[in-house]
N, C-alpha and C positions, 0 to 999 in steps of 0.2 A: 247483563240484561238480555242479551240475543239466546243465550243458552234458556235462561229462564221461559223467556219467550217460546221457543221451539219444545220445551217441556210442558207446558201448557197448550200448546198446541196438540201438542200428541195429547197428552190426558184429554180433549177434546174430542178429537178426533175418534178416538176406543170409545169415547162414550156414545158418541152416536152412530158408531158401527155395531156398539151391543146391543143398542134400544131399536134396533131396524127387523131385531126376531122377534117374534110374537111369543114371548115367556113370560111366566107370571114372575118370577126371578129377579129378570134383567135386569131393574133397579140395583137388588142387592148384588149381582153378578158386577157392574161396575165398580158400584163401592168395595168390593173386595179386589178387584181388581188395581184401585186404584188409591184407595185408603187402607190397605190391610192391615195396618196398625191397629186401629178401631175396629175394621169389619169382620178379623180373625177371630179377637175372645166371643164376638155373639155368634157368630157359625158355630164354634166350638160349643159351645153354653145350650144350641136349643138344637144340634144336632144328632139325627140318630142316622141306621142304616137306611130305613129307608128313602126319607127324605133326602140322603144323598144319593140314594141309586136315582130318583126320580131328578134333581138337578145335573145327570152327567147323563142319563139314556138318550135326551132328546137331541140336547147340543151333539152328542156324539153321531147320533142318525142323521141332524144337517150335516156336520162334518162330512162324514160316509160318502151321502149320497152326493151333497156337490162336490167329493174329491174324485168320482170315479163318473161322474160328466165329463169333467173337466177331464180327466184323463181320455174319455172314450172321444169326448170331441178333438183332442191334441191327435189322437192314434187315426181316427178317420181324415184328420189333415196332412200327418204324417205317417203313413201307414208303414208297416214294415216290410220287408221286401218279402213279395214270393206270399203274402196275407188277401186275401180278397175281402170285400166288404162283410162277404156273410161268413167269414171266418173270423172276423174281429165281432161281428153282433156277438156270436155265437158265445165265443169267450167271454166276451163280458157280462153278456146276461148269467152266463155260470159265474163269475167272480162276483158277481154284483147280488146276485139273489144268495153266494154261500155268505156273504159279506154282511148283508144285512140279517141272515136269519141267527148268526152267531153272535152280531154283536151284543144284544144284552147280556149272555154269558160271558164274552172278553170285557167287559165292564165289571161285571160283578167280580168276575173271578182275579183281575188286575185290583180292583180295590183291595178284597181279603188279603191277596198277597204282600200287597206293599205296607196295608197295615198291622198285617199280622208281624210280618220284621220288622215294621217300626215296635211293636208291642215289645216282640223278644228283645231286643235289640236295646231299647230306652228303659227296660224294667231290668238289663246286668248292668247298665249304665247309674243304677237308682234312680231312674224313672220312674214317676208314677200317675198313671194316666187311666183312660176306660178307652178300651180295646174299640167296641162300637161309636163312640165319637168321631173319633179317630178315624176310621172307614167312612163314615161318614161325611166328615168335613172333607177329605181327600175327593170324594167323590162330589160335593160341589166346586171343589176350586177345580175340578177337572175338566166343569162346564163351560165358563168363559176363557178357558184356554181353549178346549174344543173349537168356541163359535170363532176366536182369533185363531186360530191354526186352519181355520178354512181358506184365508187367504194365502199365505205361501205353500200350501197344495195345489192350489190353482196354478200358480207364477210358477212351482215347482213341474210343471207339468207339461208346459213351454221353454219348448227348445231350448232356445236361446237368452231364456232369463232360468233356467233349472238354478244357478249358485246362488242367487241373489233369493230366490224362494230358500233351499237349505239352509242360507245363513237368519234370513228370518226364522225359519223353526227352528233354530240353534241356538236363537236370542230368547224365542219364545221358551222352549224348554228349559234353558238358565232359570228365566224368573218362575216357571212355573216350580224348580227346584227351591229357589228360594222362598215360595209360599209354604211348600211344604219344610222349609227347615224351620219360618215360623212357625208352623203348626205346632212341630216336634219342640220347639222350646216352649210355647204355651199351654200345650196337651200336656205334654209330660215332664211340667217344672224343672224344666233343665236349662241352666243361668250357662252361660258363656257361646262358646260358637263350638269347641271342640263336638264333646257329647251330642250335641244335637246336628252336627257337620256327620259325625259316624254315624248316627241314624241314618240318616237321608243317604246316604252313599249304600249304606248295608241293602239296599233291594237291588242295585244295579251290581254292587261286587256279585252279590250271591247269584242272580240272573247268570252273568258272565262266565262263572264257572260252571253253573249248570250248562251254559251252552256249548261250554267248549267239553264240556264230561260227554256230552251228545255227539259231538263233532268227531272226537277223537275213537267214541264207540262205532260210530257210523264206516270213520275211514278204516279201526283195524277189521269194520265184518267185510268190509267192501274189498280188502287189500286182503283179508285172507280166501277170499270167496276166489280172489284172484289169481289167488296162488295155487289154490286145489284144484282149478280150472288149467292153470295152466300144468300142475304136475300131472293130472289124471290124463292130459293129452298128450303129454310128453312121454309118459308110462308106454305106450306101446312102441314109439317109436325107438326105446332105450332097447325091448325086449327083442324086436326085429334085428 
């Protein structure tokens, strides 16, 4: 009973932390939150692209803006050493104006990509789904994770509670995966956990490799730059 209790608590609680943004949404941003059983097939059913660019732009610009308050007020409490005040403005107003003027392109462009590997990904699996759904439902359930991911950015941004904010966005990203592993079994009729488990993982494996393809091209230009650096200086002293 006490468990139950405290689960109805929280489903409580989400709800009137999402009804406190001014979106036309937020209704169905709970229900999907909180019923996605139900609130999955009709996102899925009346969704397009752009309807869900417009459910994940705004929440994401709250997100944004109160994470990088919160950060610039944390850094003005705790400045870093050897930073003056108009060295921390300064920064941040460049972090903060390149931050905001990209995001609707890291939104769009984060959608096609995830849905675009769920598309390839769920149609070798025989899946069969619509590509534009699919991006689109993605890009709503993106929204009230956004507007709940405002809070352990905040706590994540403080000192001395930073683990306790990570482990909440590490709870939060769990379920936000698991919405999307709904999707993946609802969009692209795919019955069990396996097939629709390798969709959802296939943007993070594929990510992963790409970054370390980056990392490992970075360190051999960086290590050979280093080495021509060091034989071209070495060169005269060999000759002398």
């Amino acid at each position: 009973m006490a468990d139950d209790s405290l689960v109805v608590s929280l489903k409580d609680l989400v709800r009137k932390y999402l009804m406190l943004f001014p979106l036309v949404r937020k209704a169905d941003f709970v229900e999907l939150m909180l019923n996605p059983s139900a609130a999955l097939p009709k996102e899925i059913a009346s969704s397009s692209i752009g309807k869900g660019f417009r459910d994940a732009i705004v929440p994401a610009y709250f997100s944004t803006i109160l994470g990088l308050i919160a950060g610039f007020v944390m850094e003005l409490a705790f400045p870093a050493a050897g930073l003056g005040t108009a060295t921390v403005l300064s920064a941040y107003g460049i972090i903060a104006l390149v931050a905001l003027i990209a995001l609707p392109f890291t939104v769009i462009i984060g959608m096609a990509f995830t849905a675009g590997v769920y598309a390839v990904v769920a149609k070798l699996l025989g899946g069969k789904g619509e590509f534009g759904k699919t991006m689109g439902t993605l890009g709503t359930i993106s929204g009230p994770i956004a507007l709940l991911g405002i809070v352990p950015r905040i706590v994540e941004a403080i000192p001395i509670c930073g683990v306790v904010g990570s482990l909440a966005a590490a709870v939060l990203g769990i379920y936000q995966l698991y919405l999307n592993f709904r999707l993946v079994q609802s969009s692209y009729n795919l019955g069990g956990w396996k097939r629709p488990l390798v969709v959802v993982l296939s943007p993070i494996v594929l990510l992963a490799v790409l970054l370390a393809v980056v990392a490992a091209v970075l360190i051999m230009t960086v290590g050979s730059a280093a080495l021509l650096s060091y034989m071209t200086g070495a060169a005269p002293s060999l000759s002398s």
